[in-house]
PAMI-931868 format. One record per residue: chain; x, y, z of N, C-alpha, C in turn. Coordinates in steps of 0.1 Angstrom, whole numbers, always signed. Layout:
<nodes>
 mol   nc1   nc2   nc3  cac1  cac2  cac3   cc1   cc2   cc3
   A     X     Y     Z     X     Y     Z     X     Y     Z
...
</nodes>
This chain:
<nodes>
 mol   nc1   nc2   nc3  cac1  cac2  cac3   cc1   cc2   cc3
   A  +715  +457  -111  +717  +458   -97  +704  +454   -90
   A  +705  +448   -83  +696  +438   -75  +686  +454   -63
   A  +678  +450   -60  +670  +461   -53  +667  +451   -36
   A  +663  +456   -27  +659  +443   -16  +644  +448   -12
   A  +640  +440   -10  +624  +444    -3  +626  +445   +10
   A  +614  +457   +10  +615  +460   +22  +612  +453   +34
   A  +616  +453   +47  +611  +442   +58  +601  +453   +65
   A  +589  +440   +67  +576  +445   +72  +577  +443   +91
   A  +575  +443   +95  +574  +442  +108  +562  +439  +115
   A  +559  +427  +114  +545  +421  +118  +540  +425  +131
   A  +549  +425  +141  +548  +427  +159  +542  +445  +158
   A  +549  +451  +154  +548  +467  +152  +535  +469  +144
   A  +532  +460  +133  +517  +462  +126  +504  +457  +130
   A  +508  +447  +142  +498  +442  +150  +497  +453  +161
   A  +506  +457  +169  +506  +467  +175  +495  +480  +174
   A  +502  +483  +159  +495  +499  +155  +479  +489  +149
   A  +476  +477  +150  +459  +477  +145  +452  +477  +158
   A  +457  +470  +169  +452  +474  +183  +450  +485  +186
   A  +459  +491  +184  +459  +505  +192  +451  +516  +185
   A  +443  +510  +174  +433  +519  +168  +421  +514  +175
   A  +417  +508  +186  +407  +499  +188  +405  +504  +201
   A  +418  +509  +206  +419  +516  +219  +410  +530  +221
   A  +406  +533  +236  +400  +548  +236  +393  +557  +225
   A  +384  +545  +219  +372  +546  +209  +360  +556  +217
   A  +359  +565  +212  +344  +573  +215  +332  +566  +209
   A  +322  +557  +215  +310  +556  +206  +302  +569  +203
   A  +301  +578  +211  +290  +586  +206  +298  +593  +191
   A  +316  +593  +191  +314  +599  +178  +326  +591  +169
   A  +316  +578  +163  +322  +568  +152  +328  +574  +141
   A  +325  +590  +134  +332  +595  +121  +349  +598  +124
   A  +349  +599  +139  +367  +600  +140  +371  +586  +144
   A  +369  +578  +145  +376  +565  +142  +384  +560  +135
   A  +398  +555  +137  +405  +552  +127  +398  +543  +120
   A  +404  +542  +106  +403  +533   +94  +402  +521   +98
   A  +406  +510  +108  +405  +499  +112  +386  +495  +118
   A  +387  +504  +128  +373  +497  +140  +366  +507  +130
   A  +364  +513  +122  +355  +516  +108  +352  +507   +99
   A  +362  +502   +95  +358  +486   +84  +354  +471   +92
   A  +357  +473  +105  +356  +462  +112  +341  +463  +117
   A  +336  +473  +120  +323  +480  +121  +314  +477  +114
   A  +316  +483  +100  +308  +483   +90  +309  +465   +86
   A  +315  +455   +84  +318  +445   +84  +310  +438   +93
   A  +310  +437  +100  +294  +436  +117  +282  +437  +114
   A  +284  +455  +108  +269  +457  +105  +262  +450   +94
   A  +273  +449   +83  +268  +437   +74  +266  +424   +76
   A  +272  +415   +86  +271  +401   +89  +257  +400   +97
   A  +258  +415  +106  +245  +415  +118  +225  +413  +107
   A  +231  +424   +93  +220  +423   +84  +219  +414   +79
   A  +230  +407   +75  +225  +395   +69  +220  +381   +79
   A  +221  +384   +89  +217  +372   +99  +202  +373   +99
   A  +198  +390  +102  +187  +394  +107  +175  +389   +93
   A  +186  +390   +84  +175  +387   +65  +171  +375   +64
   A  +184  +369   +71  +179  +352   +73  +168  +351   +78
   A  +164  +354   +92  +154  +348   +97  +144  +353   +98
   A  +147  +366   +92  +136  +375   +86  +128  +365   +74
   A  +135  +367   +66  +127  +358   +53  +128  +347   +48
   A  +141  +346   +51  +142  +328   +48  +138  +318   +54
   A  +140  +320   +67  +134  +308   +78  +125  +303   +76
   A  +111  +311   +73  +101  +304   +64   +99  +297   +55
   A  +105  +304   +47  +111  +296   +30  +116  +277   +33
   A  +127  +280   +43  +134  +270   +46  +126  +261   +50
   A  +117  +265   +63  +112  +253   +66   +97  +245   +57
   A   +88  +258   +45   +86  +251   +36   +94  +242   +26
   A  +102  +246   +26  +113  +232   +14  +113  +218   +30
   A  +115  +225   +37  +120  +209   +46  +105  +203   +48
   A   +97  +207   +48   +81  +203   +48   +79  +191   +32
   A   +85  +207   +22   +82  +196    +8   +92  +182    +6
   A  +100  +185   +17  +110  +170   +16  +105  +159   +22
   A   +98  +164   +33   +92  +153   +38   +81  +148   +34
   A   +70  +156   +29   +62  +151   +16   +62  +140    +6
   A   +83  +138    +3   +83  +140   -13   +82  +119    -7
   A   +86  +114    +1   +82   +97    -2   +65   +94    +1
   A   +61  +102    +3   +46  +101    +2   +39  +104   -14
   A   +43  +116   -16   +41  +122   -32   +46  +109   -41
   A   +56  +102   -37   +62   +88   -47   +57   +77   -45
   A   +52   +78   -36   +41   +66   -27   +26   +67   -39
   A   +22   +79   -38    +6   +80   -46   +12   +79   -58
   A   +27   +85   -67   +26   +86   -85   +29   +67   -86
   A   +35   +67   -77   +34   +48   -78   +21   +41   -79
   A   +14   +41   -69    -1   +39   -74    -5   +41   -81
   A    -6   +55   -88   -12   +59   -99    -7   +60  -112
   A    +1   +55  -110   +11   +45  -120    +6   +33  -124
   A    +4   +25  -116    -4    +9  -114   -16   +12  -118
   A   -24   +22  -117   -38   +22  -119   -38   +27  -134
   A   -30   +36  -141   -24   +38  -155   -24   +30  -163
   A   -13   +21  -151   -11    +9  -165   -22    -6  -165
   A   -34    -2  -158   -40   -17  -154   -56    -9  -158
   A   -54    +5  -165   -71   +14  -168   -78    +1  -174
   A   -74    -4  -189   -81   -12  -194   -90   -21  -189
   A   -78   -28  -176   -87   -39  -174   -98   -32  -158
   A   -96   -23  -158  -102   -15  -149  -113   -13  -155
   A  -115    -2  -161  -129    -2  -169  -138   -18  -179
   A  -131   -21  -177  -136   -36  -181  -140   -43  -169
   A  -135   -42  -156  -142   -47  -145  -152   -38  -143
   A  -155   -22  -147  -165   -18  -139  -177   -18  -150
   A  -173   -19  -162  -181   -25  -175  -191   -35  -165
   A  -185   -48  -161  -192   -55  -158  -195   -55  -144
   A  -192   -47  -139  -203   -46  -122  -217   -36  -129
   A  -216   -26  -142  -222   -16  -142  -236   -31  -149
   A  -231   -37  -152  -241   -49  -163  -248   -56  -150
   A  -243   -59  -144  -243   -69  -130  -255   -60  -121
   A  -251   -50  -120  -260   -40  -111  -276   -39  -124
   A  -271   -39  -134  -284   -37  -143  -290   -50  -142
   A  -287   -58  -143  -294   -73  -142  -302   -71  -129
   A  -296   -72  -120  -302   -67  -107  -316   -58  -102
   A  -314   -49  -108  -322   -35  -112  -335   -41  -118
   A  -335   -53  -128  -345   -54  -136  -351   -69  -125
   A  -346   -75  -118  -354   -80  -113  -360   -78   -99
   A  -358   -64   -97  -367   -59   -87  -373   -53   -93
   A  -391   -58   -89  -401   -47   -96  -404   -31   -95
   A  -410   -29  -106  -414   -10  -104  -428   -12   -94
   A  -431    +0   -92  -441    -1   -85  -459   -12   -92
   A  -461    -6  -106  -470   -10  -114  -467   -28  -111
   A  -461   -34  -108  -456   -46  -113  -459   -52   -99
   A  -459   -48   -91  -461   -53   -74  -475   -64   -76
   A  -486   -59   -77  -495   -67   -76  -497   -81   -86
   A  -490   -81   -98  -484   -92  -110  -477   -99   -96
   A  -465   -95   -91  -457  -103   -80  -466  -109   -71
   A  -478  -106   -68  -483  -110   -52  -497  -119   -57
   A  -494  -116   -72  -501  -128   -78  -493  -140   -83
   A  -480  -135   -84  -474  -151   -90  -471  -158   -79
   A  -472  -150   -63  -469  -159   -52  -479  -168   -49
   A  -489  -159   -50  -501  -166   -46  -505  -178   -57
   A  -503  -173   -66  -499  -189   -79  -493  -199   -78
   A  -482  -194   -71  -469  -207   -70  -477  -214   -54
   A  -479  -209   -49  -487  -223   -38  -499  -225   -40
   A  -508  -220   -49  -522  -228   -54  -514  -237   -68
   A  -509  -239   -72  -498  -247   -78  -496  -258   -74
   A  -488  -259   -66  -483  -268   -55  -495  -276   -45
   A  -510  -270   -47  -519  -277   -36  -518  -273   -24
   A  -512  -260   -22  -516  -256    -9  -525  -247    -6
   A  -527  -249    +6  -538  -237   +15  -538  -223   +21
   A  -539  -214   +13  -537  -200   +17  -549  -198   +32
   A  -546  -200   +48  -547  -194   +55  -546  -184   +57
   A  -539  -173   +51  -532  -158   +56  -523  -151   +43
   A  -527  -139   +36  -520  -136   +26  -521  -121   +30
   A  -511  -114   +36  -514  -102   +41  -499   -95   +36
   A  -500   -83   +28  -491   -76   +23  -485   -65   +38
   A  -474   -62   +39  -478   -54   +52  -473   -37   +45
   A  -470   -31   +56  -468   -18   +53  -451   -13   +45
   A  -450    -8   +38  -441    -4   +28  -429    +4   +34
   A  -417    -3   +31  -408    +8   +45  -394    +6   +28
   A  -394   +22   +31  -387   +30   +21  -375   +30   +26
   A  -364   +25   +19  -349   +27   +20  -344   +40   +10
   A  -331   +37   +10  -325   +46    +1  -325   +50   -14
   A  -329   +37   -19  -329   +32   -31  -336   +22   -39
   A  -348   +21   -24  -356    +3   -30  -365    +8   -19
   A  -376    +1   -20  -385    -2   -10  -384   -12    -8
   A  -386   -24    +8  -388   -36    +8  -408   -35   +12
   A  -412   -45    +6  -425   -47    +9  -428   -64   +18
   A  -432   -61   +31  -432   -75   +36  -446   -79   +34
   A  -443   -93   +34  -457  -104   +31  -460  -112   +41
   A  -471  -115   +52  -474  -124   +61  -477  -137   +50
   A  -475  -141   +57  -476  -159   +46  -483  -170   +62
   A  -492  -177   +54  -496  -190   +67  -504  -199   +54
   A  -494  -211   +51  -505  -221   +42  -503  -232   +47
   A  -509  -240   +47  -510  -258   +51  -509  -267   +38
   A  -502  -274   +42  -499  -290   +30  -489  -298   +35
   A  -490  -307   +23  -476  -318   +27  -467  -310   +29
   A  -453  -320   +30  -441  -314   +39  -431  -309   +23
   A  -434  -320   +12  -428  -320    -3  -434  -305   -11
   A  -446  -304    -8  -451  -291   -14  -451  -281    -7
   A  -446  -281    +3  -442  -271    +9  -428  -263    +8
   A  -419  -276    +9  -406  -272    +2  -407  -268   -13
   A  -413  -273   -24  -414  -265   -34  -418  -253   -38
   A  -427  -251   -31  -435  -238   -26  -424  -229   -31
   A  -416  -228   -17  -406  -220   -12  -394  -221   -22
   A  -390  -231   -28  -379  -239   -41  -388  -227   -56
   A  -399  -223   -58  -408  -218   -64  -409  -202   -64
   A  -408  -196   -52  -407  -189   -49  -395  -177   -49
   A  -382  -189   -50  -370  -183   -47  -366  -185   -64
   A  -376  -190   -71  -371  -194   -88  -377  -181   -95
   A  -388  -171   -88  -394  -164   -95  -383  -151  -102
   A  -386  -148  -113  -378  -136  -121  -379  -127  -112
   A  -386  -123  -102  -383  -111   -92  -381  -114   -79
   A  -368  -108   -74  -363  -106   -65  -374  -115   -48
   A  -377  -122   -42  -382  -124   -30  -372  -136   -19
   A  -377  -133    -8  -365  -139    +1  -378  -146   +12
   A  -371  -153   +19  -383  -154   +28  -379  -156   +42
   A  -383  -154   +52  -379  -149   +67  -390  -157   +78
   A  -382  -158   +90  -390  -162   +98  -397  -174   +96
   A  -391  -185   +90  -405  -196   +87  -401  -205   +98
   A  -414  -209  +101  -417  -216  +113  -427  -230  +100
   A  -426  -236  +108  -431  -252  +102  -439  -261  +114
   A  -448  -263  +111  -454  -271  +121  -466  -281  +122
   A  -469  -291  +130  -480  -300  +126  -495  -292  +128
   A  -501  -295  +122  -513  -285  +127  -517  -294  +138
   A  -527  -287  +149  -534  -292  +158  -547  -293  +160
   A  -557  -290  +147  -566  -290  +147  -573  -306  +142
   A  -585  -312  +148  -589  -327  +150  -590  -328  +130
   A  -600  -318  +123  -602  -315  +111  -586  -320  +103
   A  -579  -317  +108  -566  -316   +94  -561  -330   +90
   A  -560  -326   +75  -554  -337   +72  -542  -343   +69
   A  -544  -357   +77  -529  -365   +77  -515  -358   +71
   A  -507  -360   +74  -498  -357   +70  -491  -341   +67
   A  -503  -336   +67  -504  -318   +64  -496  -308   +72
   A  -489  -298   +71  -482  -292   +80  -486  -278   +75
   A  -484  -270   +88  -485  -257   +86  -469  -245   +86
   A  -469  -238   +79  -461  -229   +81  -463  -213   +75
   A  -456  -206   +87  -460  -195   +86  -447  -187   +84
   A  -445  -176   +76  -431  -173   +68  -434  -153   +63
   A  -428  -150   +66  -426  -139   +59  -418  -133   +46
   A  -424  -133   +37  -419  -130   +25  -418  -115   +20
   A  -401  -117   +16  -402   -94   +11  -398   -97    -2
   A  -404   -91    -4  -401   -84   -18  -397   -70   -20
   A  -389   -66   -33  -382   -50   -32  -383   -46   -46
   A  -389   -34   -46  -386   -24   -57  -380   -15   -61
   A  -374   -10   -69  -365    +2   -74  -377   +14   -75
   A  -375   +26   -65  -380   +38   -65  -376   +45   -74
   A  -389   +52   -80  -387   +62   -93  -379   +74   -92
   A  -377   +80  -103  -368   +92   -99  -373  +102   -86
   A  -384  +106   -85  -396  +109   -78  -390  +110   -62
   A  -393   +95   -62  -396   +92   -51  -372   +90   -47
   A  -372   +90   -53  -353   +91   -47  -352  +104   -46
   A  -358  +115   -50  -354  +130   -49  -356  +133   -37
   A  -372  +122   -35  -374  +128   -21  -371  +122   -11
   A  -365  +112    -9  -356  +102    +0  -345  +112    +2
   A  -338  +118    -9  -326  +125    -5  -329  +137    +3
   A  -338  +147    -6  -344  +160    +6  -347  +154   +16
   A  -354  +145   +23  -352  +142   +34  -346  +143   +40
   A  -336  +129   +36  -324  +125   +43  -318  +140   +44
   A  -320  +154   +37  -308  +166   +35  -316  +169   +50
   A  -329  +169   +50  -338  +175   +60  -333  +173   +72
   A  -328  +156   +75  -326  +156   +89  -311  +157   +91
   A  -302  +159   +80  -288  +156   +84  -289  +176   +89
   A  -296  +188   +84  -300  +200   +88  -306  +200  +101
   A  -315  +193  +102  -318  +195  +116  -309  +190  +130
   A  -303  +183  +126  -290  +176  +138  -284  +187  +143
   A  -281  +198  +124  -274  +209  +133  -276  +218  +142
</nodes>
């Protein structure tokens, strides 16, 4: 024998959930029907969990959206250093040879002991050549970071051919010299002879400072970068 279910009455069940919502006392929520009690507590949960959000996560969140925007930069440098990975070999092999290149260098600027050997091979290379030392004056020693340059007043007289080799002579020597300021000119004295010209030139030469003396280039330099402040 068949049974029938019962009919619900939706209009009448909406009815009786309103009318639990009606003539609600706040000050006393424990007599509340069973409805605005779960709908309550259901609030107070949604209201907590909003308040947790931005209590502690909001932070959280906007570090991750910080590390997202980082992350094509972060792939930008492991790329590079990727390329630099796969290219070390020939990397240290180029700085192999700057480190050789710098030593070459190193050895032909004199130590200090070796200065006056230098200011004799200059003075060799144009009594050499036939010329006339007028003026051989070493000047005052001005200290860089890593070298000293030492300037040389120069004034000799001769032909115009030994003059350029002079200088062709000069720039051939195993240590480092440059030469500056040359002026070339006929002499004007009734005395000189034919053909003869004078020129007057500055020549530098540079040395590598000893450990010594770069300790104290640097305390220095620490000295005045301290006093600025």
């Amino acid at each position: 024998m068949a049974t029938s279910m019962p009919k619900i009455d939706v209009n009448a069940w909406f009815a009786d959930f309103a009318a639990q919502f009606q003539g609600l006392n706040p000050k006393e929520p424990g007599q509340w029907p069973l409805a605005p009690k779960l709908a309550t507590g259901l609030a107070v949960i949604v209201v907590v969990c909003v308040l947790g959000y931005v209590a502690l996560l909001s932070d959280e969140q906007a570090r991750l959206e910080a590390e997202h925007a980082r992350e094509p930069q972060l792939r930008q440098d492991y790329q590079a250093k990727l390329a630099q990975a796969v290219n070390l070999p020939e990397l240290r092999k180029q700085k192999s040879q700057v480190e050789e290149y710098v030593t070459q260098l190193e050895k032909q600027l004199p130590g200090k002991a070796e200065i006056d050997s230098l200011l004799s091979d200059i003075s060799s290379a144009g009594v050499g050549r036939g010329l006339q030392f007028e003026l051989f004056r070493p000047g005052q020693e001005v200290v860089k970071d890593y070298y000293a340059e030492l300037p040389i007043a120069l004034k000799v007289s001769g032909r115009y051919h030994d003059i350029g080799a002079f200088a062709a002579d000069v720039s051939n020597l195993s240590r480092i010299v440059t030469l500056h300021n040359v002026v070339v000119v006929a002499p004007t004295a009734p005395t000189a002879q034919a053909g003869s010209l004078n020129m007057e030139v500055t020549a530098r030469t540079y040395r590598y400072l000893d450990a010594a003396e770069v300790a104290q280039q640097r305390k220095a330099a620490t000295g005045k970068a301290g006093g600025k402040k």
